[in-house]
Legacy VTK file of the C-alpha trace (Angstrom):
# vtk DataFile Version 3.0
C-alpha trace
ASCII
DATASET POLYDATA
POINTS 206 float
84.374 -34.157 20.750
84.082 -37.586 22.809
81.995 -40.079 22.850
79.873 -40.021 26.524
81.115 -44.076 28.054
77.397 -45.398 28.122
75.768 -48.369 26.796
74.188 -48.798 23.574
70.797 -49.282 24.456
67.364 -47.866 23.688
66.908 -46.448 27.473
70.384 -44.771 27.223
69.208 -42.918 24.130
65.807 -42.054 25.725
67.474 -40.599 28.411
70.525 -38.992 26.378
67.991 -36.997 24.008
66.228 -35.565 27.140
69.893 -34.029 27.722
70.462 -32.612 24.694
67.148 -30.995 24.951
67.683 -29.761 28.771
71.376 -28.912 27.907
70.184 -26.915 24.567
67.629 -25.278 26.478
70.232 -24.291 29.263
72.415 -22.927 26.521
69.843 -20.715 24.980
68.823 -19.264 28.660
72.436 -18.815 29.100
72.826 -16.831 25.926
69.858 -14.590 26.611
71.255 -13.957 30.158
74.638 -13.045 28.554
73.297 -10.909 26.209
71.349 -8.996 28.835
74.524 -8.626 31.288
76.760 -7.293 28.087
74.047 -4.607 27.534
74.031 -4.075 31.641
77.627 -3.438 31.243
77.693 -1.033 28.639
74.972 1.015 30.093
77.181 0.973 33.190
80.301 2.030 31.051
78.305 4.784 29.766
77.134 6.045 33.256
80.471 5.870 35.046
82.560 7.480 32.618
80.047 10.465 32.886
79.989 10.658 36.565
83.339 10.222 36.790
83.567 13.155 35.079
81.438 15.275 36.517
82.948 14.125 40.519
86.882 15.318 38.681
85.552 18.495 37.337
83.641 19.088 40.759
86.917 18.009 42.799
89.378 20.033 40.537
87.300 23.313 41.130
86.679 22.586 45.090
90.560 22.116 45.514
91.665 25.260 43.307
89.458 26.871 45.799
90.452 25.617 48.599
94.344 26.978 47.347
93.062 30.108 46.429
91.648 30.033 50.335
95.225 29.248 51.477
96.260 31.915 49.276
94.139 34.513 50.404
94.425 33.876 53.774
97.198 32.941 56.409
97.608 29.255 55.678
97.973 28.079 58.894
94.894 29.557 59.941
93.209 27.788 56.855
94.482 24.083 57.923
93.423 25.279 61.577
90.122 25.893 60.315
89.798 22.170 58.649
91.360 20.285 61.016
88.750 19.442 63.158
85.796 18.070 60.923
82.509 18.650 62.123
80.696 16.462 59.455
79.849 12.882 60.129
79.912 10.794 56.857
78.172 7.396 57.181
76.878 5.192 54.442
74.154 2.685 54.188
74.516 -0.346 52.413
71.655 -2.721 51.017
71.722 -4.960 47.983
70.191 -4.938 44.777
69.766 -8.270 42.329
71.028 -7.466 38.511
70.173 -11.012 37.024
71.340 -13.014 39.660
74.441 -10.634 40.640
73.981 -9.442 44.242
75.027 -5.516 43.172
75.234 -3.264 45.931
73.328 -0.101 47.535
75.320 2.646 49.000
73.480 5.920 50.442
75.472 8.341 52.211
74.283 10.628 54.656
75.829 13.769 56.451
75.483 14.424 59.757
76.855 17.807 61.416
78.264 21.324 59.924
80.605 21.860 57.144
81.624 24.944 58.154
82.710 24.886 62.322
85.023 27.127 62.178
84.811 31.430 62.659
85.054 33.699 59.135
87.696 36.364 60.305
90.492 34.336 60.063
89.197 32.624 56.768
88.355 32.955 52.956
84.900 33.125 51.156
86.462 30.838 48.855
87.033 27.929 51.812
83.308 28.131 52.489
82.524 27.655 48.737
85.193 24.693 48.673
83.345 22.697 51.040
80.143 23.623 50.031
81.173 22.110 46.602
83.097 18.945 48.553
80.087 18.354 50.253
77.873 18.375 47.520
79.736 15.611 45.151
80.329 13.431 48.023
76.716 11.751 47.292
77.747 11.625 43.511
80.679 10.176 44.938
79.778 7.066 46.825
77.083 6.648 43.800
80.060 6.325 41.324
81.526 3.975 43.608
78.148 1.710 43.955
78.603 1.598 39.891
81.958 0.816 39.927
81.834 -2.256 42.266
78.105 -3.005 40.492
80.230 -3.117 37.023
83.266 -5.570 38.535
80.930 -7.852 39.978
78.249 -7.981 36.582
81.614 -8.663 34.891
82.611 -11.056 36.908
79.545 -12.760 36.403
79.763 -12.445 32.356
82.755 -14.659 32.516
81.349 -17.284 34.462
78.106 -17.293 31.910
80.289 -17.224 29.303
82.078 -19.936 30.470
79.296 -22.003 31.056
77.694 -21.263 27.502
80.773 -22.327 26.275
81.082 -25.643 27.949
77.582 -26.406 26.917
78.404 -25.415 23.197
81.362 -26.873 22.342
81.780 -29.822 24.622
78.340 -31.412 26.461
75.840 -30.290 23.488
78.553 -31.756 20.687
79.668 -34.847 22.990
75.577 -36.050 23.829
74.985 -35.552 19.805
77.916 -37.772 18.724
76.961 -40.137 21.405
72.870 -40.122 20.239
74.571 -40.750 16.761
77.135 -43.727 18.653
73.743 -45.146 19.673
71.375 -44.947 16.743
74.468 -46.600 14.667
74.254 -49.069 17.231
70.548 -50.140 17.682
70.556 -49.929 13.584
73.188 -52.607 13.078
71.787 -54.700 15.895
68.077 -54.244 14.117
69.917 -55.687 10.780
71.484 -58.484 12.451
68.421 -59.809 14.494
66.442 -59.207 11.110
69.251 -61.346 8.979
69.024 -63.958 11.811
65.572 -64.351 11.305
65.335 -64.622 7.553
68.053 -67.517 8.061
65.828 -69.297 10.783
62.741 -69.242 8.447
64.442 -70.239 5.339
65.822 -73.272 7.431
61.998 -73.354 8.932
61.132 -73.692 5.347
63.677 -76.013 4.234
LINES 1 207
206 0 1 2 3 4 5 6 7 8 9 10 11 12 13 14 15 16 17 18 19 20 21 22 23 24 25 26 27 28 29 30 31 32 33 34 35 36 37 38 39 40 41 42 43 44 45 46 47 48 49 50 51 52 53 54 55 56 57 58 59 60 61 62 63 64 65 66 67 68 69 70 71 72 73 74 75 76 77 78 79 80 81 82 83 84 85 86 87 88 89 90 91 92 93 94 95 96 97 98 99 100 101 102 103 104 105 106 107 108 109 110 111 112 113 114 115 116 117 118 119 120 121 122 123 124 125 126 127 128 129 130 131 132 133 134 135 136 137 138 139 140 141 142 143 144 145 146 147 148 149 150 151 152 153 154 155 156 157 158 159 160 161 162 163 164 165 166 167 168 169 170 171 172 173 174 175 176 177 178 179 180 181 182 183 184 185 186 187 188 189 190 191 192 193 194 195 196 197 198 199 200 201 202 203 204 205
């Protein structure tokens, strides 16, 4: 702790016990907010590790599909028949406010076929690959809106818990020892000016 370099005076503390109470009500906001964002966070935790899941699973089955296509199939006709996309993926972003943290939208949308190529040449099981690639992609781009939502609420945890801190251990502690620097203060000066006084009327009264 430090003593705050102010003078010892009766305004000082007036104005040094409105910052305790500003700084104490700042720290208890700042709490609150902290404890909000850590349950945020956990909630998020909880909801990523599922979808992420769920988009592995999805991706493991599309891609053993897509070799049992190759399999099935000339390969060379199968890479022929995805080489030339004929889906459009585009994503809109907007923004979303998680106590104070700017978290972000995304919404994908698919424009176009899946399948633009001919069947002859090609496996059941390609058609069933993209069919399943196509329908995790929103799950996708949702796991990735949680993602960046959960770095950027963290981020924001360690700059509230930085400021709770500072408020806690060093401003709250340093205005209290200084309202205590002050009262000691005003308390001697109140016995002094009352000692001078007894000594001017006892020489009043001499």
């Amino acid at each position: 702790m430090a003593r705050l370099n102010v003078n010892a005076t009766r305004m000082e503390l007036l104005k040094l016990r409105k910052r305790l109470a500003i700084a104490a009500r700042g720290h208890k906001l700042l709490k609150d907010k902290l404890e909000e964002l850590m349950r945020n966070v956990y909630s998020l935790i909880d909801e990523i590790q599922v979808m992420r899941k769920e988009v592995e699973q999805a991706l493991r089955g599309a891609f053993a599909r897509f070799a049992l296509a190759k399999a099935q199939r000339d390969p060379r006709a199968t890479d022929l028949a995805t080489s030339l996309p004929g889906v459009k993926l585009s994503i809109e972003s907007g923004i979303r406010r998680i106590l104070n943290v700017k978290a972000p939208t995304f919404k994908p949308r698919l424009e176009g076929r899946i399948r633009c190529y001919g069947f002859l040449q090609t496996s059941g099981e390609l058609d069933m690959a993209l069919g399943e690639i196509v329908k995790v992609l929103e799950k996708m781009v949702l796991l990735a809106e949680k993602e960046k939502t959960l770095e950027l609420v963290a981020e924001e945890i360690e700059r509230t818990r930085r400021r709770v801190n500072a408020l806690e251990y060093v401003v709250i502690p340093n205005i209290t020892e200084t309202i205590a620097y002050i009262n000691l203060k005003l308390s001697e000066m109140e016995r002094g000016n009352l000692t001078r006084l007894m000594r001017i009327k006892e020489i009043i009264r001499g």
